[in-house]
N, C-alpha and C positions, 0 to 999 in steps of 0.2 A: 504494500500500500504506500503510495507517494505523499507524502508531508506535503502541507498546504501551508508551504513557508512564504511562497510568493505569489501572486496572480501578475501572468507576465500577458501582453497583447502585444504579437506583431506589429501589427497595427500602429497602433498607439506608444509602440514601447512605455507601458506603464506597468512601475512594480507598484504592489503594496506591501508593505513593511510585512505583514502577517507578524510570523513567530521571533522578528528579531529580537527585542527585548526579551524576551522567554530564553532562547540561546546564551545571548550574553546577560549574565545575572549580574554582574558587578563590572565595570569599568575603571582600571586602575590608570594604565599609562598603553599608551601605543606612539608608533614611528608620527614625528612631526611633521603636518605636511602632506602624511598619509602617502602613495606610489602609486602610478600607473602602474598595472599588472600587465605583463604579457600573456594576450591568451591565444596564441596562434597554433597552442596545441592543444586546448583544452573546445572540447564540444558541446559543453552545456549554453546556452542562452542565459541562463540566471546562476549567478555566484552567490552561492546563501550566508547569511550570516553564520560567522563558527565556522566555516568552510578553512583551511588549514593553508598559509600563505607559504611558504619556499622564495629562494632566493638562490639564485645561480652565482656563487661568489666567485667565480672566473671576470663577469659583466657586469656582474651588480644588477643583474634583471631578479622583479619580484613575477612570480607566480602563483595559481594555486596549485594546489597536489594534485597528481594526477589520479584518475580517480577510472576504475576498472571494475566493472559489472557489480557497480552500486558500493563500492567500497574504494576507502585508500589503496593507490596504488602502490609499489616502488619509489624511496625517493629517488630521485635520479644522481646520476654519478656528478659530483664538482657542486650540489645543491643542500643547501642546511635547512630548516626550521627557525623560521622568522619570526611564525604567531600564528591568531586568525583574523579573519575578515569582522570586523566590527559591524556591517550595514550592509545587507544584500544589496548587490548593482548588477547591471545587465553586460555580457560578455562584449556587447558594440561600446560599451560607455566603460569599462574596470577600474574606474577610481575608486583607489580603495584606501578606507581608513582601516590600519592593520594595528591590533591590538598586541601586547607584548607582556601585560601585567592585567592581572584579573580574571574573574570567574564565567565557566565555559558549562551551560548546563548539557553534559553529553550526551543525557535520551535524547534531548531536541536538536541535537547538531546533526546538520545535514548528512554527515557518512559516520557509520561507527567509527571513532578513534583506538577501541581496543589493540588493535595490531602493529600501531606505531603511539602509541601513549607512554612507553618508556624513552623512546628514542626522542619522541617530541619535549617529554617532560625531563630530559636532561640537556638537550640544547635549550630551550623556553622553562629555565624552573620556576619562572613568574604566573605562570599559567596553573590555572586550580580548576580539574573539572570534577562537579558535584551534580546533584538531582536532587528533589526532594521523593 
């Protein structure tokens, strides 16, 4: 069943926030300025919030994780653990304000974190993800 994180329109390119606040629970600190994301390899239309940001430290390009039959993918080689997306935006528009420090409700994030939650939470140990 697909989360109704967003309501996105072709058309219109119009998001509605849905569940971002439910996602990010608490707001501590993110990148100043926020980053254009490169998303020339990622296929989704909408970046949700809590979706899982990378950084290609070769270029200094941010990204989001690559994401493979509804789950985090691989990270990829030369790319660390930056944060997450603080505000769902649409793949034509990826400005994104990337969070660094603060609470990440993980049932409501868009892909399960279980499989890289160790790996995330030692490069970002600012990052807290809880549920009620």
């Amino acid at each position: 069943m697909e989360k109704p994180y967003a309501n996105f329109s072709d058309e219109g390119k119009v998001i509605e926030p849905g569940l971002d606040s439910v996602v990010i629970r608490h707001y501590v600190a993110g990148i100043v300025g926020g980053r254009t994301l490169d998303v020339s390899e990622f296929s989704e239309k909408v970046i949700r919030a809590g979706h899982v940001i990378i950084r290609d430290k070769e270029n200094d390009i941010y990204k989001p994780m690559p994401v493979q039959d509804g789950a985090y993918g691989s990270l990829p080689g030369n790319h660390e653990y930056v944060g997450v997306l603080r505000s769902t935006v649409t793949a034509d528009c990826p400005v994104a304000a990337i969070m660094y420090s603060g609470e990440v409700n993980d049932v409501a994030s868009p892909y399960p974190v279980d499989t890289i939650k160790t790996a995330l939470l030692t490069a970002v140990p600012t990052l807290v993800f809880k549920h009620d």
